[in-house]
C-alpha positions as CSV (number, residue, x, y, z in Angstrom):
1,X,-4.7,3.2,26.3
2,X,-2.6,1.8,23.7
3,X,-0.2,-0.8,24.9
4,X,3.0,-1.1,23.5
5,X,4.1,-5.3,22.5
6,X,6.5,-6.5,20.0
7,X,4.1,-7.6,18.3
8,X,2.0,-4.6,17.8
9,X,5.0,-2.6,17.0
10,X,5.2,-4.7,14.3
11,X,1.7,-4.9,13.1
12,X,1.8,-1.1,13.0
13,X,4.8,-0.7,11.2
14,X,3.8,-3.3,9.0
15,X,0.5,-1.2,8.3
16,X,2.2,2.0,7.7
17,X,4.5,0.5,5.3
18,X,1.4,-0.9,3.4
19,X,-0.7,2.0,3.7
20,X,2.6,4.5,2.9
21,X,2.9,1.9,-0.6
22,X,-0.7,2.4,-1.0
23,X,-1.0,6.1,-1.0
24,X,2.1,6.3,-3.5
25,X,0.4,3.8,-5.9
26,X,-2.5,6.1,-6.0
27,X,-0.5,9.3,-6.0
28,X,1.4,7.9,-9.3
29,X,-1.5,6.9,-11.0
30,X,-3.5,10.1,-10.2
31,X,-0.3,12.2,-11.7
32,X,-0.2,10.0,-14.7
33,X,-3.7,10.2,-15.2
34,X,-3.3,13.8,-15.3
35,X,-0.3,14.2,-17.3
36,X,-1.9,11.7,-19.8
37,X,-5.8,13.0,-20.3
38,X,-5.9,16.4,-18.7
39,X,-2.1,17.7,-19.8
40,X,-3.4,21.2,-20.8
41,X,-4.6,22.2,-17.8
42,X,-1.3,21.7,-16.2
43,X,0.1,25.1,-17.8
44,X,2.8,27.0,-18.8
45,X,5.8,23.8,-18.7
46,X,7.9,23.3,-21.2
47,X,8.5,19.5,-22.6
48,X,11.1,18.7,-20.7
49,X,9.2,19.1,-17.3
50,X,6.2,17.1,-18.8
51,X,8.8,14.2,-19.5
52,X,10.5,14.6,-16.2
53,X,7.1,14.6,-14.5
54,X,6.0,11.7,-16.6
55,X,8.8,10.2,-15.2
56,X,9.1,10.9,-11.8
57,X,5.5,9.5,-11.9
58,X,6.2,6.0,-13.5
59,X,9.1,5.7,-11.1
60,X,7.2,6.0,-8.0
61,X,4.3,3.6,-9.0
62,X,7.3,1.3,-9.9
63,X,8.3,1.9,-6.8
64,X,5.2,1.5,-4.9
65,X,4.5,-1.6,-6.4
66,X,7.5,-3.3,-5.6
67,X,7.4,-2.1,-2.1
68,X,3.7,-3.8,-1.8
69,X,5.2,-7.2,-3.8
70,X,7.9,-7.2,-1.2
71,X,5.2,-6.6,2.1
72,X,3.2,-9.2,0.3
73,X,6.2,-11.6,0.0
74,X,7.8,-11.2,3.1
75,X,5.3,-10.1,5.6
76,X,1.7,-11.8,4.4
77,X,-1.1,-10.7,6.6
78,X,-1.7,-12.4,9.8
79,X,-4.6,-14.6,9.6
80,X,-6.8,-12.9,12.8
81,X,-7.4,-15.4,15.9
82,X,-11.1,-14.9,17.3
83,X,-11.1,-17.2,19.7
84,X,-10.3,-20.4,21.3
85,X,-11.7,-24.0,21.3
86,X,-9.7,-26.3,24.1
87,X,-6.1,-25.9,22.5
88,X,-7.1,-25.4,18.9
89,X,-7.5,-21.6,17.6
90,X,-10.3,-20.6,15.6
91,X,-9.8,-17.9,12.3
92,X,-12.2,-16.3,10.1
93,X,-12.2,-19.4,7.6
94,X,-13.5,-21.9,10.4
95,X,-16.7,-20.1,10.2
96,X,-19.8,-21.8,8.8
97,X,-20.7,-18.0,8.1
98,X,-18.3,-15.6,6.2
């Protein structure tokens, strides 16, 4: 069963954030890809919407990209503990082995 800590509350909001930032990054560049190389297959729309949907596309990778520079910023990733050795912990990069 999941147990609820502060801690985990915060490692999964702080995953959601990233992953929500992540998806939006790909939607954007997906769109713009589209709009870009495959524009007439998108159909009957007149100018206007392509511009509009050009830019309602940069703005949310924009967006997503700040929102990951900001995660990255103020909230790097935790470096993982595996283990103990007397009082000292012991992460990934005290490997021999990676």
């Amino acid at each position: 069963m999941w147990q609820t800590t502060a801690l985990n509350v915060k490692q999964h909001a702080l995953n959601y954030l990233q992953k929500k930032a992540e998806a939006d990054k790909e939607k954007a560049q997906l769109s713009l890809a589209l709009l870009l190389e495959k524009s007439a297959g998108i159909g009957d729309h007149s100018t206007e919407d392509y511009y509009k949907n050009l830019d309602e596309a940069l703005a949310t990778l924009v967006d997503a990209d700040d929102r990951l520079e900001v995660l990255a910023k103020y909230f790097p990733p935790a470096v993982e503990v595996l283990g103990t050795v007397g009082s000292y912990s012991v992460t990934q990069d005290d490997l021999p082995i990676k």
